[in-house]
C-alpha positions, 0 to 999 in steps of 0.5 A: 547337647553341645553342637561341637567340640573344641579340643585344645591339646598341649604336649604334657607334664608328669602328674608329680615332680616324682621320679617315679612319675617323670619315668612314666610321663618320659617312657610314654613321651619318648616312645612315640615313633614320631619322636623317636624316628627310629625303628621299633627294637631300636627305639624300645632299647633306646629308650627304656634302658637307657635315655629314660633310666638315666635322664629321669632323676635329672629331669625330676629335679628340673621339674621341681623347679617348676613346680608351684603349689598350682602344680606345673605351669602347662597345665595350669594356663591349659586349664586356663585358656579352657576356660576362657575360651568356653566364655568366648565361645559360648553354648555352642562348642564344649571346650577341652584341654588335654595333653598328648602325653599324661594328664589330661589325657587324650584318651578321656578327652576322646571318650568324652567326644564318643559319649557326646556325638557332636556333629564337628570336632576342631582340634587344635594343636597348641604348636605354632610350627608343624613337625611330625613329632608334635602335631603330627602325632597329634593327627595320627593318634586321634584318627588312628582312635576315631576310626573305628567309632560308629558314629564319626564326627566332621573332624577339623585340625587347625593347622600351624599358624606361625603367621596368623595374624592373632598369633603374630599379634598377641606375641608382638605386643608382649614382646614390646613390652620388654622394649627390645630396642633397649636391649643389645640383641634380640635371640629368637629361640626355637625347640630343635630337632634333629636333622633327619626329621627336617629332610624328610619333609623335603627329600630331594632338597639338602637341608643343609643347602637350603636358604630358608634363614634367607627367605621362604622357599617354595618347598617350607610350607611343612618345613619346621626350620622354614617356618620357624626362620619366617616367623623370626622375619615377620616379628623382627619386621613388625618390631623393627629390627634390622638383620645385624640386631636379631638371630634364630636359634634352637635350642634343647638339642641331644646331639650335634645332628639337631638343628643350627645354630644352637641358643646356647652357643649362640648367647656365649658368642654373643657375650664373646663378642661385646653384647651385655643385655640380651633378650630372648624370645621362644616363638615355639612354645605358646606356654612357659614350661621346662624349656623356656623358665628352666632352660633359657631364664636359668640355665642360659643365663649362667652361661651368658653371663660366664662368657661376660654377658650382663643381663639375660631376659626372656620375654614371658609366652602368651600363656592365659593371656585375654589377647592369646585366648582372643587370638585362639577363638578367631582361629578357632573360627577360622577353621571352622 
């Protein structure tokens, strides 16, 4: 019997790029509370008779974009670092992959931990940045699962690691490969969210007021937008970039009341302004998905160019990389 359980879990991806699958994937998705932060009527009418019914052609068609005949991007480098983690690790650990929404589910990775009865079980939430919406729901699920188990396990979350060195490491080298001095500016791109989730890590300070894109505040250690900033610093640092040669953006937002400043402006006034060759990088997602191959290397690129840019790259993420599975095991360990 394996002594311990590793469980790596990513956001997730329909089964199929259908329609009819994207609805299932979307309903189940959004209608986490923890996405949605809105109350339970609300959201319910929000989302099933209006964001999903509408935006789940138009998001099938994205994800078709994506689709290989491996099937979708995620899954396979989940799959992947599964795999290559399970050599690392060795006889001691099992090691699974599932998704918080859709396949592999969460559901049977957890019956799967019921059935074994390890003594430890580390998760790890394939997010380098907290925020109640992602690793968040991640924790409230598995101990709202776990609680009524007879035999309950030591149970370890590995927490965000936007400054592990492993994580900084592995996406520092990829990002030198692209040579980022060569380009006229460098976009560091981060998922959004919106506003009010961000207050509410902090209450009694205004985010709005809050220096964190200067430096890191005593109140950022579960601020997304704090950490996020950070990240930015510490990779520009180790790249040597100066202020006036890189930004932070976020990108993917639903409204204006998401965080600032958005990627997709930002690159329209950075061609504005003369910049020709821009390289973007997504700090936020350890594996390429609809946000960083459809929506930064595809549609950001039109946009840049429209506004007079020339040339739009993305630095690919650490995906299944030997370095990102090194860098995994040696958090693995460290939270163990």
């Amino acid at each position: 019997m394996k002594r311990k359980v590793f469980l790596l879990i990513n956001t997730g991806t329909p089964d199929k790029p259908e329609v009819r699958e994207v609805r299932r994937y979307l309903s189940q998705f959004l209608n986490d509370k923890r996405v949605i932060d809105l109350p339970w009527l609300a959201r319910k009418i929000l989302v099933n008779m209006i964001i999903v019914p509408f935006r789940a052609p138009k998001s099938t068609r994205l994800y078709k974009k994506l689709w290989t005949d491996k099937g979708f991007p995620l899954l396979n480098n989940l799959n992947n670092l599964v795999e290559k983690i399970q050599k690392r690790l060795g006889n001691e650990y099992l090691v699974l992959g599932a998704m918080r929404y859709g396949n592999p589910s969460m559901e049977d990775a957890l019956r799967k931990i019921k059935h074994l009865s390890p003594e430890k079980v580390i998760v790890f939430p394939l997010f380098p940045h907290y925020a109640s919406a992602t690793t968040g729901s991640i924790h409230e699920y598995i101990l709202n699962e776990i609680k009524n188990w007879n035999i309950i396990p030591e149970l370890k979350f590995a927490g965000q690691f936007y400054s592990h060195p492993s994580f900084i490491n592995a996406f520092v080298n990829q990002i030198r490969r692209y040579e980022p001095q060569k380009y006229d500016h460098v976009l560091f791109s981060y998922h959004g969210l919106p506003m009010r989730q961000i207050q509410k890590v902090h209450p009694e300070t205004d985010c709005k007021l809050c220096l964190c894109a200067d430096k890191f505040p005593d109140h950022g250690s579960f601020c997304y937008k704090a950490t996020c900033y950070e990240t930015s610093r510490i990779f520009a640092e180790r790249l040597n970039l100066n202020k006036n040669q890189y930004t932070t953006s976020f990108q993917s937002r639903l409204s204006k009341n998401w965080l600032s400043p958005f990627s997709d402006k930002t690159l329209i006034e950075l061609a504005q302004s003369g910049a020709k060759r821009v390289l973007v990088v997504a700090p936020a997602f350890v594996a390429d998905c609809l946000e960083t191959i459809v929506e930064i290397q595809d549609e950001y690129q039109i946009l840049f160019k429209e506004a007079g840019g020339e040339e739009l790259v993305m630095v690919e993420s650490l995906n299944d990389t030997d370095e990102w599975a090194d860098g995994i095991v040696t958090i693995c360990k460290d939270t163990d």
